[in-house]
C-alpha positions in Angstrom: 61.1 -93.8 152.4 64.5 -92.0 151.2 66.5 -94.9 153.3 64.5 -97.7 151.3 65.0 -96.0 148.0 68.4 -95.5 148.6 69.1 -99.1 150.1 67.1 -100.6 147.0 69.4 -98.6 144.4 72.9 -99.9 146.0 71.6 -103.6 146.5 70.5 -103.4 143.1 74.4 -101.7 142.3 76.1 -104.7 144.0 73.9 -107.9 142.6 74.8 -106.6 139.3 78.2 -106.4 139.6 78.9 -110.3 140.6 77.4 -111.8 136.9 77.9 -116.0 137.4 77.1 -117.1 134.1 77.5 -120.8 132.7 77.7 -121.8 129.3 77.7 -125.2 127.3 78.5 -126.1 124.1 78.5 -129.3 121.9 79.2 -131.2 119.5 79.8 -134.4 117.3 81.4 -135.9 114.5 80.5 -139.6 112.8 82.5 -141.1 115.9 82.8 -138.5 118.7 80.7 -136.2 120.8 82.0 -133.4 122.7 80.7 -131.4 125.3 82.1 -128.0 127.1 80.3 -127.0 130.4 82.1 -123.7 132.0 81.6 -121.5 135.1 82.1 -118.1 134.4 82.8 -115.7 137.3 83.3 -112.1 136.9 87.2 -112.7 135.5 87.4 -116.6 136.0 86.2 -119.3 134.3 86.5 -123.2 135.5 85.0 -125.6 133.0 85.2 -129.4 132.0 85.4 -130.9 128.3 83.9 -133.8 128.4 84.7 -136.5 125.2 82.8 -139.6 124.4 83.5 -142.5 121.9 80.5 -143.3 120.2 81.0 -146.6 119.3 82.4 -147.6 123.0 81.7 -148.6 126.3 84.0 -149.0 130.0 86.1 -151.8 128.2 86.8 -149.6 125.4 91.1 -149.0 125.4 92.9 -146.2 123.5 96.7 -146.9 122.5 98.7 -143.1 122.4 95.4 -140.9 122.7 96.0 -137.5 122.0 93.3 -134.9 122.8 94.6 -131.0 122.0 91.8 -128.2 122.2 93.4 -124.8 120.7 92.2 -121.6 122.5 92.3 -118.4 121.8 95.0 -117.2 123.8 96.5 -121.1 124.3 96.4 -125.2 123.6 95.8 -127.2 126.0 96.8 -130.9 125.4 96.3 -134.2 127.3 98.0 -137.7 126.1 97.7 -141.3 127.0 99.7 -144.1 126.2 96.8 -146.5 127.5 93.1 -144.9 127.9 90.6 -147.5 129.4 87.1 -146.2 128.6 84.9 -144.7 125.8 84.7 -141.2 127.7 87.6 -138.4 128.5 87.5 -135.7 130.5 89.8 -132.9 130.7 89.3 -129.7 133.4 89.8 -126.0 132.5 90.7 -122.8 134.1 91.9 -119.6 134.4 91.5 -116.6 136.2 92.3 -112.7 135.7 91.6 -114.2 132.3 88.9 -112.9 129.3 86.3 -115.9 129.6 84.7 -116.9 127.0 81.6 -114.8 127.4 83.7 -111.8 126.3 84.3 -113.4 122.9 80.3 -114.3 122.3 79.1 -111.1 123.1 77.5 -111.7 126.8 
């Protein structure tokens, strides 16, 4: 009975140690949603923002697209001379980093 106890306690001790969380967040404007869906890993966090011109469709083109998201520790920035469609993605990640779960309070 001790063994079980025992074995119960440090399974319990190492499942709560590995937290996998995701997170999503969005938004939109008049023209533009946006989207955020992350990973988050004990001190690493992969994620995509995802962009999408309301108005458009596959044909739509962008001439010099500029797309910067400002972090809290840096800006990450993706242009385009020519952009064929209505949506934009743009992939995120760090690691040994402070995801952003530490800033909401999870």
């Amino acid at each position: 009975m001790m063994k079980r106890a025992l074995f119960f306690f440090i399974s319990i001790f190492f499942l709560g140690s590995c937290s996998i969380s995701y997170v999503t967040f969005s938004s939109e404007s008049k023209s533009w949603k946006g989207q955020y869906k992350g990973h988050i890993k004990d001190d690493s966090e992969d994620g995509v923002f995802t962009f999408q011109y309301k108005g458009g469709d596959g044909n739509t083109e962008f001439k010099n697209l500029e797309i910067a998201i400002n972090g809290a520790f840096s800006t990450m920035t993706q242009t385009s001379e020519n952009h064929k469609g209505a949506k934009v993605e743009m992939k995120s990640s760090c690691v040994s980093c402070a995801p952003l779960s530490r800033f909401n309070g999870q």
